[in-house]
N, C-alpha and C positions, 0 to 999 in steps of 0.2 A: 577417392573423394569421401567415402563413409567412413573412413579411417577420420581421416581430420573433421570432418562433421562431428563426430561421438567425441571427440578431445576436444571442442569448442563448447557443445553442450554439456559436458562435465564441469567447464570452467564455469559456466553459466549457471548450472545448480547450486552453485559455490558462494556466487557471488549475485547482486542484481542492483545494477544503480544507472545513472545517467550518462545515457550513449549520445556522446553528439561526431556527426558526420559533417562539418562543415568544414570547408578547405581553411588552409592554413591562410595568416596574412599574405595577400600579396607582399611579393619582393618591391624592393624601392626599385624605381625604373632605372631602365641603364640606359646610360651616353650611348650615345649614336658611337662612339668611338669605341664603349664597350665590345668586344665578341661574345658571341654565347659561350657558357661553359659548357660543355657535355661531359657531365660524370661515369667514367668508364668501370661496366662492372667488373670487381676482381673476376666473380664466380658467377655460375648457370645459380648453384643449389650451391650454397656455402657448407662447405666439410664439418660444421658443428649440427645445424639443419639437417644434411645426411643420414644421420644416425637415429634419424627418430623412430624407427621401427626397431630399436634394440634399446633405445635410452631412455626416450620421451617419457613425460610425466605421464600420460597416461595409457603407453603402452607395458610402461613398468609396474604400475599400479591398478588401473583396471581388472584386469582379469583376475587379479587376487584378490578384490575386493568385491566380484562379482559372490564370490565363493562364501560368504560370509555376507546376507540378507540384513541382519540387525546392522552393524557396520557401514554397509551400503546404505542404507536407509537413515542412518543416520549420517554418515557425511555426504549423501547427495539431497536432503529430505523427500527423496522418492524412493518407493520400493523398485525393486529391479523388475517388476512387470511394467507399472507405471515408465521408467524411464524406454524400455523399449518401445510402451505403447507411442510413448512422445516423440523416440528416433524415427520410427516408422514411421506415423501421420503427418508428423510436424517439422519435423525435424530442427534443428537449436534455431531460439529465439537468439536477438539482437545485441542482447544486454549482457554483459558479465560487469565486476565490479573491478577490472584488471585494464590496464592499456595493451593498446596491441603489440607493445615492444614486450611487454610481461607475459603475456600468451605467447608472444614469439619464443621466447626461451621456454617458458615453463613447457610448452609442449612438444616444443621444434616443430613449429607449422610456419611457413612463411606471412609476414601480414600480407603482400598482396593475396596469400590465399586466405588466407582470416578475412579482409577485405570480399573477396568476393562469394562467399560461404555468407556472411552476414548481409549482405545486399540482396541477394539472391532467397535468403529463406527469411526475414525481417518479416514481419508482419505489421509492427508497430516501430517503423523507424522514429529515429529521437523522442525517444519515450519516456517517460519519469515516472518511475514505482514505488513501490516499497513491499518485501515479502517478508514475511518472519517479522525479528527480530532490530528491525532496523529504523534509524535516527533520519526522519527528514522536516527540516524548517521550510514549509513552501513559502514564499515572498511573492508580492505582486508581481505582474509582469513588472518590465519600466515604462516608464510616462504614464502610470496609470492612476497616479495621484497620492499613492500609498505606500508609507514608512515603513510602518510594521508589517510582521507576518501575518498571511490568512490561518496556517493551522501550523500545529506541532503533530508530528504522526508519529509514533512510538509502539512498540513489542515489547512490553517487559513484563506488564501485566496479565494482558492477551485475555482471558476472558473470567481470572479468578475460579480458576479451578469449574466453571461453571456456570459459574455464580453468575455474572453478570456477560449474558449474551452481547451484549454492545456494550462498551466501555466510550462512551463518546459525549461528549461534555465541551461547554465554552467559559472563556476567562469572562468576568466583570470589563475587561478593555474590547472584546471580539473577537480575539483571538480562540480556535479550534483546538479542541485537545483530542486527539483522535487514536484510543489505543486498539490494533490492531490483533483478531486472534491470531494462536501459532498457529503455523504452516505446517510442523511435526505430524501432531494430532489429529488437526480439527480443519485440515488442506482448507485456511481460509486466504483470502489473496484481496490485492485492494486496486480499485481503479477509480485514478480519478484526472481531470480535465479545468483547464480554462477556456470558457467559454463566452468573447467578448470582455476577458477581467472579470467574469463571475466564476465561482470557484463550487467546483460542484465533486463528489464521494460515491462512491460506493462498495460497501464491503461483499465477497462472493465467497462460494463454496465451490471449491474446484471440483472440475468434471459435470457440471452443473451449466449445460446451454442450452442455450443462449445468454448470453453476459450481455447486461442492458446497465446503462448512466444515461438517465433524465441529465442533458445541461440546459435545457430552455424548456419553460421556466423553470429554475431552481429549485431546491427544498426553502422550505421558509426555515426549517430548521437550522439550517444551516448557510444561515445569511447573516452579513456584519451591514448595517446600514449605514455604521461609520466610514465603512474602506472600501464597500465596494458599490458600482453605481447601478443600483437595482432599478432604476427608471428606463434602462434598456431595454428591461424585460417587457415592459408598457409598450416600449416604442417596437419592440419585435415584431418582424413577419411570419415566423416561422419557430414551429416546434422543433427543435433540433432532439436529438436522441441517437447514442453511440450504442451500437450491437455486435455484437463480437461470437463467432462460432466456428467449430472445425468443419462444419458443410454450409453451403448456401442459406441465405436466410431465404424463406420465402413468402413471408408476411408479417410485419410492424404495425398494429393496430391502435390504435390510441380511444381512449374515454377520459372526458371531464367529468366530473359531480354524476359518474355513473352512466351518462350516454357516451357512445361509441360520435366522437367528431371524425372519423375519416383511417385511411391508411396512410402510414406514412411510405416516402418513396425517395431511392435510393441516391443517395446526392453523390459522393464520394468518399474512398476509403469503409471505416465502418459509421460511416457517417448518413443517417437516415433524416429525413423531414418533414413538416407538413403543413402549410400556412392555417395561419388563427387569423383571429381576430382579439387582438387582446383586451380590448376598450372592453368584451363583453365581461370579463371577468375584474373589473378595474375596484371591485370593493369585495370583501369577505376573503375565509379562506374557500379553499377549492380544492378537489384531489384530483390529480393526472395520474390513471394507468396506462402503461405500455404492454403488451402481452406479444410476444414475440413466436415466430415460430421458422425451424431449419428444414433444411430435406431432410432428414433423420427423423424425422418426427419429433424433433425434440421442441419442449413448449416451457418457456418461462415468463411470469410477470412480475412488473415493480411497479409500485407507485409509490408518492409522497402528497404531502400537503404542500400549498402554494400561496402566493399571494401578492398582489402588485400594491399594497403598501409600506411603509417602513414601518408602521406598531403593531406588526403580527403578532399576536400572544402564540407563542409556542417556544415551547420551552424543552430543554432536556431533562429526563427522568432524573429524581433526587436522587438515590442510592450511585450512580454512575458522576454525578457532580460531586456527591460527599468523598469519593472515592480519590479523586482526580485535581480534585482542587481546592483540599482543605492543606496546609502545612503539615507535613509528617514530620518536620524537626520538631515545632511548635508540639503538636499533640504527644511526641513523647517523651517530650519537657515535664510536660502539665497531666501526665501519669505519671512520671517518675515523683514528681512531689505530691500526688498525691497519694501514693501507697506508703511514700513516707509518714504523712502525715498520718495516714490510717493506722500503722505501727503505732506512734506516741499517744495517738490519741486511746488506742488499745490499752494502753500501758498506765496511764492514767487513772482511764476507767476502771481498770484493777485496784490500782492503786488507794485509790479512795473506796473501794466497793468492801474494802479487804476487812473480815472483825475477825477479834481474839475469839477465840476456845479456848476454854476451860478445860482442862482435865479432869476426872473424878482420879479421886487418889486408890489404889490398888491396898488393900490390904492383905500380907502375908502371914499365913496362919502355917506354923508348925507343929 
């Protein structure tokens, strides 16, 4: 079984998109007159399957690529401590960006054993991410009243050489422009949530826990009052708050506007609570911390600004909006004409600028 675990979590560094486990359509009913089919198996382990310890994707190619760290690190974007340290504690997350008929082959592992490897080590079953480099349009749930997308999340940018820590910016319509750093470098990773149809982010630095997402109440910053129906958060009982760690959490503390309202307590999954009173906070803004803490002694906080009306002044920082949502075809239109113009205008200004000399004439004396 470690054999086929380390070939799923390889697929998995590869790849990372949306896993869903729900059964297939039901079959149309059968006539009473129908029999059952029973599909008989050719094979125990089919003679292609067989040979995976001599053929397999990544029996043929792991260990060679153990041998060679930069290589490794670069097609799994883990170093080869990191990936042991993840086979060891964690062992392969849920997600690869492959079907289990494509796993099937690519590594000769059976899906019911892919199936059960993934059910069995899942942390976050049907889960929706994004790592690195990668394109996702989130959409409302359905029946939630809304057309358009909540955000655009993208890797291309990542964080401008430095330059700009968060790249995160919204359209003029409400729509989310949310570029995400690389995962190469700078091991940044993204988790985000719907929470009653409110859409809520967070960007992390991996190896960094306790992993915390405020989704009740939201960030103001990151609220569309067009699309999503923020009077929820009014009407809410309860502070909700996702925490995520490799050991036990063993305390979720929460502060409003600085004082400590309570602990929150464990509802289900990584899913934490703690009833408000929201009516208190029904005008201004407001800041909610969360300060987390595991059996590891590990300690981390987040908080944001909030706010239970729809004209919350708060805005994203200019440099990351200039960046993100100005036209780049547009702006290197309107340089390329204008360097042109700077050329003639150059030429011009010579041109008229320009006066004779005179020579004084040389006279030769022999």
């Amino acid at each position: 079984m470690p054999f086929e675990i380390a070939s799923v979590l390889m697929a998995w560094l590869t790849y990372f998109t949306f896993f869903d486990d729900d059964d297939d359509d039901d079959d149309e009913e059968e006539t009473p007159e129908e029999e059952p089919r029973v599909k008989r198996r050719r094979y125990w382990v089919h003679p292609v399957v067989a040979q995976q310890p001599q053929k397999g994707h990544f029996a043929a190619f792991y260990g060679d690529l153990r041998s060679y760290p930069e290589m490794f690190s670069n097609f799994c974007r883990l170093s080869v401590q990191l990936f042991d340290k993840l086979l060891e504690e964690r062992q392969p997350d849920s997600s690869t960006g492959n079907s289990f008929a494509s796993i099937h082959y690519e590594f000769l592992v059976g899906q019911s054993t892919i199936t059960g490897i993934l059910r069995r080590t899942s942390q976050f079953p049907n889960c929706i991410g994004a790592l690195d480099s990668k394109y996702l349009c989130v959409k409302k749930p359905p029946c939630s009243g809304s057309r358009s997308a909540v955000a655009y999340m993208c890797g291309h940018l990542h964080t401008l050489g430095g330059l700009a820590p968060v790249l995160h910016s919204q359209h003029h319509q409400g729509t989310l422009k949310l570029e995400l750093g690389d995962w190469m470098h700078n091991r940044r990773y993204r988790i985000f949530a719907f929470d009653h149809d409110l859409f809520s982010v967070v960007d992390l630095q991996f190896d960094e826990w306790p992993a915390i997402l405020i989704t009740n109440p939201k960030s103001a910053l990151y609220t569309n009052p067009a699309e999503e129906p923020l009077q929820r958060i009014l009407h809410s009982t309860h502070i909700r708050i996702l925490v995520f760690s490799l050991h036990p959490i063993t305390s979720v503390k929460v502060f409003i506007d600085g004082k400590e309202v309570g602990e929150a307590v464990h509802s289900s999954g990584p899913l934490y609570v703690l009833e408000w009173m929201a009516e208190n906070y029904k005008t201004g803004l407001h800041e909610i911390k969360v300060k987390a803490e595991d059996a590891a002694e590990g300690s981390q906080s987040r908080s944001h600004l909030f706010s239970l009306e729809d004209d919350a002044a708060v805005s994203f920082s200019i440099f990351p909006s200039l960046i993100l949502l100005m036209d780049h075809y547009v702006v290197s239109q309107v340089l390329f004409i204008l360097a042109v113009l700077s050329q003639f205008i150059l030429l011009i200004f010579y041109r008229f600028k320009r006066q004779t000399i005179l020579r004084e004439s040389v006279t030769i004396f022999l």
